[in-house]
TORTI-570921 format. One record per residue (C-alpha): residue number from 1; residue in three letters; x, y, z. Coordinates in Angstrom, 1 decimal. Layout:
REM TORTI-570921
(NUM; 'ALA'; (X; Y; Z)),
...
//
This chain:
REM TORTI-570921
(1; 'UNK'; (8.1; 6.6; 25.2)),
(2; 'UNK'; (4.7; 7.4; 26.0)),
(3; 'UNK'; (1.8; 6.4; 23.7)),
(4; 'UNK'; (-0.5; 9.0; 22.5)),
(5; 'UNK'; (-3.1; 8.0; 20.6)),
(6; 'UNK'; (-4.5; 9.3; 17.1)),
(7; 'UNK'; (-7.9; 10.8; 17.6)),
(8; 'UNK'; (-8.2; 11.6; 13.7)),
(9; 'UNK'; (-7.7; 8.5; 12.2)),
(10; 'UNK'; (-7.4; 8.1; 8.1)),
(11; 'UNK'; (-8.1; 4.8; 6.5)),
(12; 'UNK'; (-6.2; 3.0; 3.9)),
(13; 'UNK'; (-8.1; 0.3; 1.9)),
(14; 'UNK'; (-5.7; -1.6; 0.3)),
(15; 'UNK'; (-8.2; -3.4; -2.8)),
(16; 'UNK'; (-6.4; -6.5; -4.8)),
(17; 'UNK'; (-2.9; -6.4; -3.6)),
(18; 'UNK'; (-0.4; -8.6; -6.0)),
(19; 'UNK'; (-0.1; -11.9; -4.0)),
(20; 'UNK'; (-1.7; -15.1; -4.9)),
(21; 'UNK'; (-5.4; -14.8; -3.2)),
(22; 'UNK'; (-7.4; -14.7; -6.6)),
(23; 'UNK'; (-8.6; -18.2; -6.4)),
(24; 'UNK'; (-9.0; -18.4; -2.6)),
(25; 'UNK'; (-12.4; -15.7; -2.6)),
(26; 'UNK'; (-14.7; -14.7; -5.1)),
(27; 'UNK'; (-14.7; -11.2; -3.1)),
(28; 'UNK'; (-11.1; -10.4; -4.6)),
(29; 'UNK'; (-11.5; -8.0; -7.3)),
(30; 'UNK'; (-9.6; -9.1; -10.9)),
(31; 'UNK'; (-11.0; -6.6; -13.5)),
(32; 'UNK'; (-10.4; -3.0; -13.7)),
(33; 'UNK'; (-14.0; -3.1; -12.7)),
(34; 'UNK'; (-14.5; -5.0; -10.0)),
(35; 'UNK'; (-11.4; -3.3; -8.6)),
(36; 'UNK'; (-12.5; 0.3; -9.2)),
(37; 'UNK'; (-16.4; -0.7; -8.0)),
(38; 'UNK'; (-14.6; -2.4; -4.7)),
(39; 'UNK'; (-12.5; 0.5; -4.5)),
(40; 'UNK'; (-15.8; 2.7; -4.3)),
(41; 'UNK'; (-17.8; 0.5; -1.9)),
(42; 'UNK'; (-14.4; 1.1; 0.7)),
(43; 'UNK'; (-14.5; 4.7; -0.3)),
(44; 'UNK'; (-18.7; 4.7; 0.8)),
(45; 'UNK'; (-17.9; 2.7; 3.8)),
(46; 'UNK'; (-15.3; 5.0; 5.2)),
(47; 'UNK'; (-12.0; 4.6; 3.4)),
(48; 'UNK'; (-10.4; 7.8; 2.9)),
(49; 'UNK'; (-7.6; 6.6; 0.9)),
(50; 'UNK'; (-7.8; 3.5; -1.8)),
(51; 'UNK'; (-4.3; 1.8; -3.1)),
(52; 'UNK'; (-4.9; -0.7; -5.8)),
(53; 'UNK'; (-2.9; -2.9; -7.9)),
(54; 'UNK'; (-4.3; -4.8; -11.3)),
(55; 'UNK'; (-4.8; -8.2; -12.6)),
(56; 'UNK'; (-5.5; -9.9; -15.2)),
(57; 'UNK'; (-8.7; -9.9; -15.7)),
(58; 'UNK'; (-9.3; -14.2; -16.7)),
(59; 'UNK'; (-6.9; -15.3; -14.4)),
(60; 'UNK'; (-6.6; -13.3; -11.6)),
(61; 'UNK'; (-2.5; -12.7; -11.9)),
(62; 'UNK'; (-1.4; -9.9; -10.8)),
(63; 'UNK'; (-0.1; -7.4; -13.4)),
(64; 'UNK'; (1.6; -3.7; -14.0)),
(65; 'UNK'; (-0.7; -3.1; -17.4)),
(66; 'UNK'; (-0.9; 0.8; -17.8)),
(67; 'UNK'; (-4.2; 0.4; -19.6)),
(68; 'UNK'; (-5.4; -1.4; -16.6)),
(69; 'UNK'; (-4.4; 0.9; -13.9)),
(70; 'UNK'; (-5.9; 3.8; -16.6)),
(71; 'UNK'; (-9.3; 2.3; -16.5)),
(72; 'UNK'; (-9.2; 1.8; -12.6)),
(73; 'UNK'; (-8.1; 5.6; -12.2)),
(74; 'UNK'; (-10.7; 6.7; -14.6)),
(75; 'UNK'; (-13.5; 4.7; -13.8)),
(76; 'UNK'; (-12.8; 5.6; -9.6)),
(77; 'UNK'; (-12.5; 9.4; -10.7)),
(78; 'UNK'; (-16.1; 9.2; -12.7)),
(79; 'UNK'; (-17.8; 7.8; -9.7)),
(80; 'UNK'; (-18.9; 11.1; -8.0)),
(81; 'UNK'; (-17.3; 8.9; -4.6)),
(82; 'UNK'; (-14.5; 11.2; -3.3)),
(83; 'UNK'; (-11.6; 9.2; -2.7)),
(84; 'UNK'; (-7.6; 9.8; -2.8)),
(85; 'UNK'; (-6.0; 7.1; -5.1)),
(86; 'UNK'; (-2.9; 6.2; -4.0)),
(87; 'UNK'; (-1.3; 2.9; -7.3)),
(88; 'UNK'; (1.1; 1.1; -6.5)),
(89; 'UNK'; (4.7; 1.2; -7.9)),
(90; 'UNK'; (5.9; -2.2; -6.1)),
(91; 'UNK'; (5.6; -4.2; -9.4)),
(92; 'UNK'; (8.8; -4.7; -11.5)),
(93; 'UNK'; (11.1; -5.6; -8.8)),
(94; 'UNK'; (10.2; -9.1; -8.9)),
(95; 'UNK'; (13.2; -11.5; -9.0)),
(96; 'UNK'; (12.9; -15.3; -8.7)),
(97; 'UNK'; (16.3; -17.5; -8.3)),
(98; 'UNK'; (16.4; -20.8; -9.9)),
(99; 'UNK'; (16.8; -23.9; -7.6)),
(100; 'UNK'; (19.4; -23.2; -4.6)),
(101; 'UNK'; (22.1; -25.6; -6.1)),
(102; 'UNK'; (21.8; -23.3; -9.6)),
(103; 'UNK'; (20.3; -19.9; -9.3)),
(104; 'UNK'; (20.9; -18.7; -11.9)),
(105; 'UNK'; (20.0; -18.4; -15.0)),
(106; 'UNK'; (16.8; -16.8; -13.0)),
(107; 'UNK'; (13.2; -18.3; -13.2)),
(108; 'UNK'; (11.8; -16.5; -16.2)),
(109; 'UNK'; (8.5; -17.5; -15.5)),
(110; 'UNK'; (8.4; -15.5; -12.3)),
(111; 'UNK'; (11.2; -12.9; -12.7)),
(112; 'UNK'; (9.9; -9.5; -13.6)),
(113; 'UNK'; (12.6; -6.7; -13.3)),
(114; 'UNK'; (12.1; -3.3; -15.2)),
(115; 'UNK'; (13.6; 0.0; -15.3)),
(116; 'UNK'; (12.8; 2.8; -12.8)),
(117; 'UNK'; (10.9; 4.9; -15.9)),
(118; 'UNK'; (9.0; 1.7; -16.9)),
(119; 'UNK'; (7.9; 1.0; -13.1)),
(120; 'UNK'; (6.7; 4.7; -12.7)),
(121; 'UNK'; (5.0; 4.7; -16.4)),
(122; 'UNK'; (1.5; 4.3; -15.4)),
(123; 'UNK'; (2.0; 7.2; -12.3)),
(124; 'UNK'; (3.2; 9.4; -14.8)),
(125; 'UNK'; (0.3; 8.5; -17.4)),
(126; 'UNK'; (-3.0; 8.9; -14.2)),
(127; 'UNK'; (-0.9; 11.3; -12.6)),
(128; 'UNK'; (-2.4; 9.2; -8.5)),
(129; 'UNK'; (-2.3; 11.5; -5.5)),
(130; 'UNK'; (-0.1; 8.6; -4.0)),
(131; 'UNK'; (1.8; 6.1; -4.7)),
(132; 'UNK'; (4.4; 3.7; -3.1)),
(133; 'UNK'; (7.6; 3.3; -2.7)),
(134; 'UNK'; (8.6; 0.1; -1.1)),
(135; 'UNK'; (11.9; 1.3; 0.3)),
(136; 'UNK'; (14.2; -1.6; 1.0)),
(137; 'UNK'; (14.9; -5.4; -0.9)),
(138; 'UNK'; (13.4; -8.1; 0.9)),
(139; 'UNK'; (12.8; -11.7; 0.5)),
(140; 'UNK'; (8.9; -13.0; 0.9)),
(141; 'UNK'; (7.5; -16.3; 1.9)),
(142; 'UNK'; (8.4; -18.0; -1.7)),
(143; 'UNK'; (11.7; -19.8; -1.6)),
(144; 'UNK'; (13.5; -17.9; -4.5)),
(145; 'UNK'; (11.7; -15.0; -4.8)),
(146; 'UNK'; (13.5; -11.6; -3.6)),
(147; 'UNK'; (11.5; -8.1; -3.6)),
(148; 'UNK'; (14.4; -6.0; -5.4)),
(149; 'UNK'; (14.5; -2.4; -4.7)),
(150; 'UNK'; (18.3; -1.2; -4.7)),
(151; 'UNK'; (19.2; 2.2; -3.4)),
(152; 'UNK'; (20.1; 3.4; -6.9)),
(153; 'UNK'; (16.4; 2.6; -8.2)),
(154; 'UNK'; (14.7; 4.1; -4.9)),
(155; 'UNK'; (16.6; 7.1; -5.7)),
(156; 'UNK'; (15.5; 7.2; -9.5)),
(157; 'UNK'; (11.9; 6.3; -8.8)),
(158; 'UNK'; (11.3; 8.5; -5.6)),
(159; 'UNK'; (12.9; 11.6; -8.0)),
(160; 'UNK'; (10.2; 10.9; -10.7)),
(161; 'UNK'; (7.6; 10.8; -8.5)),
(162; 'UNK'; (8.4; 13.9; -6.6)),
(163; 'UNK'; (9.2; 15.8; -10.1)),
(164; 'UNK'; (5.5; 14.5; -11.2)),
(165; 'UNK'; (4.0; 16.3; -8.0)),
(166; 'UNK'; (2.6; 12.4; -6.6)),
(167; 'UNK'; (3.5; 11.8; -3.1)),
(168; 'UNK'; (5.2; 8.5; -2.3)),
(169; 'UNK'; (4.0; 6.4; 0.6)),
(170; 'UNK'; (7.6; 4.6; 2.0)),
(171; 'UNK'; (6.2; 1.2; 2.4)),
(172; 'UNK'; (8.8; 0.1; 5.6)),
(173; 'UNK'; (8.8; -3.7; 6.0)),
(174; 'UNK'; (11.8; -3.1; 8.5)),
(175; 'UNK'; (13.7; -0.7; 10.5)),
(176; 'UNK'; (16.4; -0.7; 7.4)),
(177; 'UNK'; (13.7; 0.6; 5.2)),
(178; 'UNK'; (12.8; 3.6; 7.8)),
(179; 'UNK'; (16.1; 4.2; 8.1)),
(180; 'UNK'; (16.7; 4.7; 3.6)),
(181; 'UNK'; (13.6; 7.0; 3.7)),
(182; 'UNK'; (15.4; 8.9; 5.9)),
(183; 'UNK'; (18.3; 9.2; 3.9)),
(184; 'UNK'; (16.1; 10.0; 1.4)),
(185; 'UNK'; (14.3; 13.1; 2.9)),
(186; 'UNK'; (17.9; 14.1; 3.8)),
(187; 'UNK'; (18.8; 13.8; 0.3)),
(188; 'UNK'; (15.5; 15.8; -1.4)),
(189; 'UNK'; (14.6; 12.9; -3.1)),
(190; 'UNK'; (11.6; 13.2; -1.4)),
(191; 'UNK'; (9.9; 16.0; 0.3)),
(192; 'UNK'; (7.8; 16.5; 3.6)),
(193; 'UNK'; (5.0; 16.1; 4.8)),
(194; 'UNK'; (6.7; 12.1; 4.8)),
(195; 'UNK'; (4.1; 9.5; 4.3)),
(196; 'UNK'; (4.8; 6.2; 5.7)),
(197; 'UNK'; (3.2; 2.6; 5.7)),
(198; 'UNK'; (4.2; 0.5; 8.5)),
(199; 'UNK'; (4.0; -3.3; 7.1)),
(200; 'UNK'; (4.0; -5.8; 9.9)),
(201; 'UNK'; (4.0; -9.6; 9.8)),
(202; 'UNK'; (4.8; -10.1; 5.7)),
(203; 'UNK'; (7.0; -12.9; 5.8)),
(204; 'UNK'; (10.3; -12.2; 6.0)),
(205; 'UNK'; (10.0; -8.4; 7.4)),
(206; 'UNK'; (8.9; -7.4; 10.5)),
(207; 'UNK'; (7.2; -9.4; 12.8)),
(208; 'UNK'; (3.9; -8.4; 14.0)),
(209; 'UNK'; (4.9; -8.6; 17.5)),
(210; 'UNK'; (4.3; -5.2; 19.5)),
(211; 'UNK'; (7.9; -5.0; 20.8)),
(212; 'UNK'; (8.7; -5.3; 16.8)),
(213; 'UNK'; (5.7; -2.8; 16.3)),
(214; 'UNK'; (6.5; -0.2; 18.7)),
(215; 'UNK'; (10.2; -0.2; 17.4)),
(216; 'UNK'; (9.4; 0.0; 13.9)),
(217; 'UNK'; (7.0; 3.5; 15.5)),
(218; 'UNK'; (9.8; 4.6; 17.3)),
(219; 'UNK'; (12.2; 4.5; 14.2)),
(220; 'UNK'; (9.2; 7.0; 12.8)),
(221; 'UNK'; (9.9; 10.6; 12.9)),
(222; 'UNK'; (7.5; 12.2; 15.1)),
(223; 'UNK'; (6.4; 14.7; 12.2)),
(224; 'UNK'; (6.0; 12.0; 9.6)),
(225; 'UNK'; (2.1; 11.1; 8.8)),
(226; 'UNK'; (2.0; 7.1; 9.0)),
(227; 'UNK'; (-0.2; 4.4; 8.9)),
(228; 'UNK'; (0.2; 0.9; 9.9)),
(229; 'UNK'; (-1.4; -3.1; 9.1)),
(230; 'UNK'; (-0.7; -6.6; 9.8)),
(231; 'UNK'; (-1.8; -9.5; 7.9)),
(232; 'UNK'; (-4.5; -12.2; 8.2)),
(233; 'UNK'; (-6.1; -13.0; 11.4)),
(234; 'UNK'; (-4.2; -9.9; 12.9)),
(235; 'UNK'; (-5.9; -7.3; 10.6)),
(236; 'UNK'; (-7.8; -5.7; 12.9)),
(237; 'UNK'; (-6.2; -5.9; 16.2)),
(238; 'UNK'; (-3.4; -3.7; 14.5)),
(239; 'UNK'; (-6.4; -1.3; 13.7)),
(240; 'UNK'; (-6.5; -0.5; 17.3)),
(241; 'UNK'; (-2.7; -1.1; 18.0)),
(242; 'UNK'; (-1.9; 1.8; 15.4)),
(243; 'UNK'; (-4.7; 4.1; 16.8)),
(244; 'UNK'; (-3.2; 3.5; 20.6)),
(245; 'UNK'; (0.4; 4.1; 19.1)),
(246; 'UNK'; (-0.7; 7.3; 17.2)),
(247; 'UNK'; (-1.3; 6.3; 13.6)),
(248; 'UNK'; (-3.6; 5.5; 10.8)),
(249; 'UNK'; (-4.9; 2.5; 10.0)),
(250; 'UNK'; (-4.7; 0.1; 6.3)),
(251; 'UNK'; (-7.3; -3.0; 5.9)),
(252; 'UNK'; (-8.3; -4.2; 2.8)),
(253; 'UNK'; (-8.4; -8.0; 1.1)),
(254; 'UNK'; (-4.6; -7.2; -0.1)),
(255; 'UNK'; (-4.2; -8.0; 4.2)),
(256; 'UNK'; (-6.6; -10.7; 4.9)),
(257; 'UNK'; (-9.7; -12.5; 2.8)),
(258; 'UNK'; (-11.7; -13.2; 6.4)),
(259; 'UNK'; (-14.3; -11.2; 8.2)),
(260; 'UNK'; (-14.5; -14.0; 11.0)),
(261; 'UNK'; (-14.1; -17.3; 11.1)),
(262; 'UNK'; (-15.7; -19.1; 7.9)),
(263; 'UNK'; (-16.7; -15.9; 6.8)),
(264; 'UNK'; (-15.6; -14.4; 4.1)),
(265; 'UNK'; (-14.9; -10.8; 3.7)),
(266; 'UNK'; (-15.5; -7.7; 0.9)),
(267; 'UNK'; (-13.2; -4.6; 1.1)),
(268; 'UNK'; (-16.0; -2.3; 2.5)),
(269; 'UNK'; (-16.9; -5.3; 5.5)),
(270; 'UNK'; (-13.5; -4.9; 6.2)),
(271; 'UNK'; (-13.9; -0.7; 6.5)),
(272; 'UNK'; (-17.2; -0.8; 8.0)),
(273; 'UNK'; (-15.0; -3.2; 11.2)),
(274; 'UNK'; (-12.3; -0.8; 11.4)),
(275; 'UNK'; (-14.9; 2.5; 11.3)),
(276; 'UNK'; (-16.2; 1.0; 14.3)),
(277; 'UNK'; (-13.2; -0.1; 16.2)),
(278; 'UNK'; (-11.9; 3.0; 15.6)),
(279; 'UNK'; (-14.9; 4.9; 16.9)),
(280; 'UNK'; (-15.4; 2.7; 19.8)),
(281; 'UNK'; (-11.9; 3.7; 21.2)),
(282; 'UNK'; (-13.1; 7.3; 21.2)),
(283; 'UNK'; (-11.4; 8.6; 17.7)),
(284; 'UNK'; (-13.0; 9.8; 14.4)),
(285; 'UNK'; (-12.8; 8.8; 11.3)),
(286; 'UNK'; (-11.9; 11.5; 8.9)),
(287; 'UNK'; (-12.4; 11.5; 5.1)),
(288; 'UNK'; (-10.6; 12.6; 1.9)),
(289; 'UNK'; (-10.6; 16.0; 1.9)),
(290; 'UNK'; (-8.9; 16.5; 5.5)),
(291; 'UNK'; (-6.1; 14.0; 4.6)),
(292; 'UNK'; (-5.2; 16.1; 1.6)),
(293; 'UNK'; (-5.0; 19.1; 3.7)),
(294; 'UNK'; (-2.7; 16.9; 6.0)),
(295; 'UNK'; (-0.7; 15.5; 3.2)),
(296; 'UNK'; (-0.2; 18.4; 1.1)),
(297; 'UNK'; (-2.3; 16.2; -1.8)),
(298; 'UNK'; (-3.7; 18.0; -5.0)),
(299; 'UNK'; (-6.8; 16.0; -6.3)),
(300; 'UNK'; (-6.4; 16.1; -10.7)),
(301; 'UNK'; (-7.4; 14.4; -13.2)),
(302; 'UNK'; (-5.0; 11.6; -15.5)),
(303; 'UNK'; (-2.9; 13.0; -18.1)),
(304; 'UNK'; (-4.6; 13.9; -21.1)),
(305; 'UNK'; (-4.2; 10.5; -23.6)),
//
């Protein structure tokens, strides 16, 4: 399979992210502020495309508040910085076993599993251009935690989204996950143009190898729209592995905290690196407007409170 490299190149920004990095850079945004305002500087520095989570705004932790994501929505939409918003939907899928000798009762401390209407509340309430759906159950680096996403909710999730006119973004941590999006499409659960988010290296997906890489892109119909990241140090040689391989590219401090070594990062540092790597190979960047025309994306305001 030959390569054929993207020369119109979309970037992702992925702001906060849900994982446990709060505490480890003062650059992480916790408040629906700071993540909105950090949202805006990616958006200046060449981001065409911001996907955000919320925390708590004390602490840090990672949350599914619909307030939250209402204020982030409004206060990115009020900025005069075009952007498309893509929230996540990953939150509520969180299971956590108890110790491996007695899983169960669960840990209810770390378990969080709601319905498919409750995990799509807050799309249907700011009404995003995009959000995801992370198409497959996997486990992460924790011991007893398990992403859970069974067919049956992937089905009643991706039908809610489609019916609220938001495109989902298949986040694939594996060939599997390609492979139910698919099914999916086959199915009219969801409807073209396809979005897709390659996600290598998460422990325990897919490896950020590029014999891993290049079969995840080969498992990736040709006429799907995708974008691909790794995370940590590998942030942004997978900027220029996607562009080669002909995709789009996601950065953000939901990947990696670091611009260099002992340096610490902010999400539009991290843009401003990719802009350039991406321009240096001879592609362009392009901006909000042409990825709605790609996308099929209709730019509205939230639901009316």
């Amino acid at each position: 399979m030959p390569l054929a490299m993207n020369h119109e190149v979309f970037i992702t920004c992925a702001v906060t992210g849900s994982g446990a990095s709060q505490d480890r850079s003062p650059h992480v945004p916790r408040s629906p502020k700071q993540i909105a305002d950090s949202a805006i500087e990616a958006a200046k520095a060449g981001a065409a495309i911001v996907h955000c989570h919320v925390r708590d705004p004390s602490s840090g932790v990672p949350g599914r508040d619909r307030a939250m994501f209402r204020e982030v929505t409004e206060r990115i939409r009020e900025a005069g910085t075009d952007v498309v918003l893509n929230l996540t939907a990953g939150m509520g899928g969180d299971l956590v076993t108890g110790p491996v000798e007695r899983p169960l009762p669960l840990d209810e401390a770390g378990t969080d599993m709601a319905g498919a209407t409750e995990r799509v509340a807050h799309v249907a309430e700011c009404r995003p251009e995009i959000c995801t759906l992370d198409c497959g159950t996997m486990n992460f680096a924790e011991a007893g935690y398990v992403m859970t996403n069974t067919p049956g909710m992937l089905r009643a999730m991706g039908r809610m989204m489609t019916d609220l006119g938001v495109r989902p973004e298949i986040e694939a941590f594996d060939t599997g996950h390609l492979w139910f999006a698919k099914q999916l499409l086959q199915e009219g659960v969801i409807e073209d143009p396809v979005l897709v988010q390659l996600c290598m290296g998460v422990p325990w997906g897919a490896p950020d190898d590029l014999d891993t890489f290049m079969a995840m892109v080969r498992n990736t119909p040709e006429d799907w729209t995708w974008s691909a990241f790794s995370i940590g140090r590998n942030e942004m040689a997978y900027v220029a592995a996607a562009v080669l391989a002909g995709g789009n590219v996601r950065v953000g401090l939901e990947d990696n905290l670091w611009l260099e070594k002992g340096v610490l990062a902010t999400n539009g540092q991290l843009v401003e690196r990719a802009v350039t790597i991406i321009e240096n190979m001879g592609a362009r960047v392009i901006g909000p407007e042409a990825v709605r025309a790609r996308l099929k994306l209709q730019k509205r305001a939230p639901v009316a409170a």
